[in-house]
C-alpha positions in Angstrom: 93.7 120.0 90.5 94.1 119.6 86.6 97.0 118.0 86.1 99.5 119.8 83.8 100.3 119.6 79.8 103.5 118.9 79.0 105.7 119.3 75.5 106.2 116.1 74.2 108.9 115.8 71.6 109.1 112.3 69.8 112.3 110.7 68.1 111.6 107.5 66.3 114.2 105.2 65.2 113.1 102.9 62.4 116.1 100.7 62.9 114.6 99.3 66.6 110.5 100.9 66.2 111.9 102.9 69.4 110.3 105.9 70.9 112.5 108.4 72.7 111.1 110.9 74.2 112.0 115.3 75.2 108.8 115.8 77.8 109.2 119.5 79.1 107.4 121.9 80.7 106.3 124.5 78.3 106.7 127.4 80.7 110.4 126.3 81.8 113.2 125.3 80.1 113.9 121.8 82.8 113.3 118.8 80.5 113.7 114.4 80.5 114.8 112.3 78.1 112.7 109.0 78.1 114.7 106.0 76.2 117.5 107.3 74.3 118.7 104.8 71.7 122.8 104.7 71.0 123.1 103.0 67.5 125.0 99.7 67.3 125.8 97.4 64.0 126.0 94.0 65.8 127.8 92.6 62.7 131.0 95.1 63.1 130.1 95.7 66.8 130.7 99.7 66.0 128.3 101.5 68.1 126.7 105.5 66.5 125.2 108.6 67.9 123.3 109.8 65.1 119.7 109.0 67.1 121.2 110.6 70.5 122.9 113.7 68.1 119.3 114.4 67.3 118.3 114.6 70.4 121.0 116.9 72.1 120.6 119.2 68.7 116.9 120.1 69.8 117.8 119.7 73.5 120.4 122.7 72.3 117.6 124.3 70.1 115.7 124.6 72.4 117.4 125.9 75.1 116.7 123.1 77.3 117.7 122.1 80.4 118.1 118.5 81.0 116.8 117.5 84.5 116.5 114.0 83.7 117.4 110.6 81.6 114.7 108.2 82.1 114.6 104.5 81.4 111.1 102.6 81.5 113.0 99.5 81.8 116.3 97.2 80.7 115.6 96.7 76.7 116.1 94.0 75.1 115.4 95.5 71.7 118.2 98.8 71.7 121.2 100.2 73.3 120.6 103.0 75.9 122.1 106.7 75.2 121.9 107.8 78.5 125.7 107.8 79.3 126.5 110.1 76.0 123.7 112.2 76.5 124.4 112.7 80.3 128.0 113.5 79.8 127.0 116.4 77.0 123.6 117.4 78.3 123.9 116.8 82.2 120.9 115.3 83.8 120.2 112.3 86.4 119.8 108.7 85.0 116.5 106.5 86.7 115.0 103.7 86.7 112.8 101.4 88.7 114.4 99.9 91.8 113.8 96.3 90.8 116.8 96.9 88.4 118.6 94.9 90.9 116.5 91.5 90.0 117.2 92.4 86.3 120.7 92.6 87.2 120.7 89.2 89.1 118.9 87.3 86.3 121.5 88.6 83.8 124.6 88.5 85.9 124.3 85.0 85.8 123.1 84.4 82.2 126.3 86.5 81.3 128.7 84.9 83.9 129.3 88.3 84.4 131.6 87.5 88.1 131.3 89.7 91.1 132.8 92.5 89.3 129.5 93.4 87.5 127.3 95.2 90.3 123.7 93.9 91.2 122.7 96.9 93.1 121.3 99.0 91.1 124.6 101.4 91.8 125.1 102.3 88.0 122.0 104.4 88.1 121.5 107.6 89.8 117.7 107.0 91.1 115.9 104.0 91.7 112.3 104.8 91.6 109.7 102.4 93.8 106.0 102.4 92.6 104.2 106.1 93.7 107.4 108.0 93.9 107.1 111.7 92.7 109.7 113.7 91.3 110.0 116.9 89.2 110.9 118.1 85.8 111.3 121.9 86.6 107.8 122.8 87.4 106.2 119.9 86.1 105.2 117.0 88.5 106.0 113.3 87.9 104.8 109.8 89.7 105.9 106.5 89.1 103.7 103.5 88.3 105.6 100.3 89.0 104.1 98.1 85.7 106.0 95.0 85.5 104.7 92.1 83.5 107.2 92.3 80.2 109.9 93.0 83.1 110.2 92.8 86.6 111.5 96.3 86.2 109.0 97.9 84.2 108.0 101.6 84.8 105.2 104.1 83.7 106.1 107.5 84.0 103.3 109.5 84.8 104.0 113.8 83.7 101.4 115.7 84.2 98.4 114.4 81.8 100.5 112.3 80.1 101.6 108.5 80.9 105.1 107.2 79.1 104.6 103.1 78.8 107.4 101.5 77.8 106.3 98.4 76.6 103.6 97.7 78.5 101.5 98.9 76.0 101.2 99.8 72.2 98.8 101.2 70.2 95.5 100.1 70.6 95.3 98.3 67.2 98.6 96.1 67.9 98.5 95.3 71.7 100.9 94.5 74.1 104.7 93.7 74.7 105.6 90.1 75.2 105.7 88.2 78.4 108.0 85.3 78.2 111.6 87.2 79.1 112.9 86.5 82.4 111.1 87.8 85.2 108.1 87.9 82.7 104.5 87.3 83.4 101.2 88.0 81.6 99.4 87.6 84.7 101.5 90.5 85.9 101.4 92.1 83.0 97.6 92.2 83.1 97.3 94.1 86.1 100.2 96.5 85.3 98.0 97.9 82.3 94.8 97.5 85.0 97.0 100.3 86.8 97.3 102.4 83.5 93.9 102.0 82.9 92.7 103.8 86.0 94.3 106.9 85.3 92.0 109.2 84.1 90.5 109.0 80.7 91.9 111.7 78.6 95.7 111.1 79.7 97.8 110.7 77.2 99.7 107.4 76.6 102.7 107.7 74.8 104.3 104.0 73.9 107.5 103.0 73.9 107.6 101.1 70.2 105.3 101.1 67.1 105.3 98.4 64.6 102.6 99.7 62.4 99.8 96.9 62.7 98.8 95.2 59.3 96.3 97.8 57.6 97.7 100.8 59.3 100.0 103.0 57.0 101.8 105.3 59.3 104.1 105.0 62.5 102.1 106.2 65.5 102.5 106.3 69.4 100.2 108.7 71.0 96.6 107.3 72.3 94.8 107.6 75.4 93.6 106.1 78.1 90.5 105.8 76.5 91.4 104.5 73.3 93.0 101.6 75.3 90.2 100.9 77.1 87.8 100.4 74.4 89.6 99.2 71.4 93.4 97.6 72.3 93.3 94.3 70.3 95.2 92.2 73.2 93.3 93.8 76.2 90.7 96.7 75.8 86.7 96.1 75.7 86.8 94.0 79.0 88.8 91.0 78.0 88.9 88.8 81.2 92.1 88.1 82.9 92.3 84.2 81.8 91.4 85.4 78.1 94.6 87.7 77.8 96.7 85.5 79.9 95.8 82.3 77.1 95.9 85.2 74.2 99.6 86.6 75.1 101.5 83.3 76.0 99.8 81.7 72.8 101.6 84.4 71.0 104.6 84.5 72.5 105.6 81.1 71.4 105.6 82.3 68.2 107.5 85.3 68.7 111.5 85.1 67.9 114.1 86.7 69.9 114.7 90.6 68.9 117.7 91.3 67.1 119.7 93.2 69.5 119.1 91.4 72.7 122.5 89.8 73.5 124.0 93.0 73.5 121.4 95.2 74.7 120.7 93.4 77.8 124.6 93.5 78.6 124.7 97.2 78.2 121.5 98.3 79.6 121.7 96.1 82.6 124.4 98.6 83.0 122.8 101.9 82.6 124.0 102.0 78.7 127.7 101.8 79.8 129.9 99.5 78.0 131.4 96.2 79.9 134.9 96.9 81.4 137.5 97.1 79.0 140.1 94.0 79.4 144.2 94.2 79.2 144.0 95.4 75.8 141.5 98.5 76.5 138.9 97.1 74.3 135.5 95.8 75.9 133.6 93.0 74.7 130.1 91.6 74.8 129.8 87.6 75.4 127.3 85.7 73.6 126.3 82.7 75.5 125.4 79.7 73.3 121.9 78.2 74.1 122.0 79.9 77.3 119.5 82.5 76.9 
């Protein structure tokens, strides 16, 4: 059967290189929402909606029906929308079922106590690798893809494949390996598994940085594309050769910008910590602990 050919909408937020995504079905109105970005000024700590606005305004436009808010995993890099956009728009929030080692790992990083779940119970669906769901009429599957997370997730809809940060565009690679729960052992199989879909799917990334000699933003390749030219990975680089090529790099890479508090809020399904006596909620910053 050929798979099917989904609408892809694509929101990119120059603040964080983040891709969110509107995947629908072009003959029904059901749609998802793949990694909504809230805005958030770390220096005032005053969180915006202008990025998840734009998304419920041709949601609205469109006449769509949400059916889904998807994460790929818990970013480090931007604050999730999902909350916001599910209390306006409706929809289901998911994300892969090893959430709960995420959750773990950062529970104890924060000293978050035993008020802060580790169960995966903030989310609405935890997906396990080859689960199908559906988007209206449209047909989804679920590649578990860890490597730059234990949680890491490719959402596979119809003839297209949403990454996360597994993989960016062929000419600048792939995402980092040295978080927690990271490994670019892992992570080398996990794009193995991307790479045997079929060769004209579509792989839409979760971030663009615009690699050095490249003048626009990008994020739509193929399965193809990856195979032959990514810089980190494609043309048949051996397993030891990307393995010594990613943790090389990583040593060099700093910390992203919005970590501390996107890690806190994500862990929770984009919901903000518990407010204390005073009804205000706050984000801890743990000195050399991370």
């Amino acid at each position: 059967m050929t798979p099917s050919t989904p609408a892809v909408h694509a929101f990119f937020d120059e603040q964080t290189n983040t891709l969110t995504y509107v995947v629908r079905d072009p003959q029904d109105s059901a749609c998802a929402v793949i990694d909504s970005v809230l805005d958030f000024d770390p220096a005032s700590g005053r969180t915006d909606t202008r990025s998840a606005d734009a998304v419920i305004d041709h949601i609205r436009a469109e006449g769509l029906v949400v059916d889904w808010l998807l994460e790929t995993h818990v970013h480090a890099d931007h604050l999730s929308a999902a909350p916001y956009l599910q209390e306006r728009l409706g929809g289901k929030i998911g994300i892969g079922e090893r959430i709960t080692t995420v959750q773990e790992t950062f529970g104890k990083i924060f000293n978050e106590g035993t008020r802060f779940q580790r169960d995966g119970s903030q989310f609405d669906r935890l997906f396990r690798h080859d689960d199908t769901f559906m988007i209206g009429q449209l047909s989804a599957r679920v590649l578990h893809t860890p490597g730059h997370t234990p949680a890491c997730l490719t959402y596979v809809i119809g003839d297209a494949a949403f990454v996360g940060d597994t993989l960016f565009m062929p000419d600048f690679g792939t995402a980092r390996c040295d978080f927690p729960g990271g490994s670019a052992s892992t992570m080398f199989d996990s794009v193995q598994t991307i790479l045997s879909l079929p060769d004209e799917t579509r792989i839409f990334v979760g971030h663009d940085y615009k690699a050095p000699g490249r003048e626009a933003f990008a994020w739509e390749t193929t399965v193809a594309d990856q195979k032959a030219k990514n810089v980190h990975i494609g043309a048949g680089k051996s397993r030891d050769s990307f393995v010594a090529l990613r943790e090389a790099r990583d040593k060099t890479l700093s910390m992203p910008r919005l970590i501390i508090p996107a890690l806190q809020v994500n862990m929770r399904a984009g919901h903000m910590p518990e407010p204390e006596e005073n009804g205000v909620s706050y984000l801890k910053t743990p000195i050399n602990g991370l």
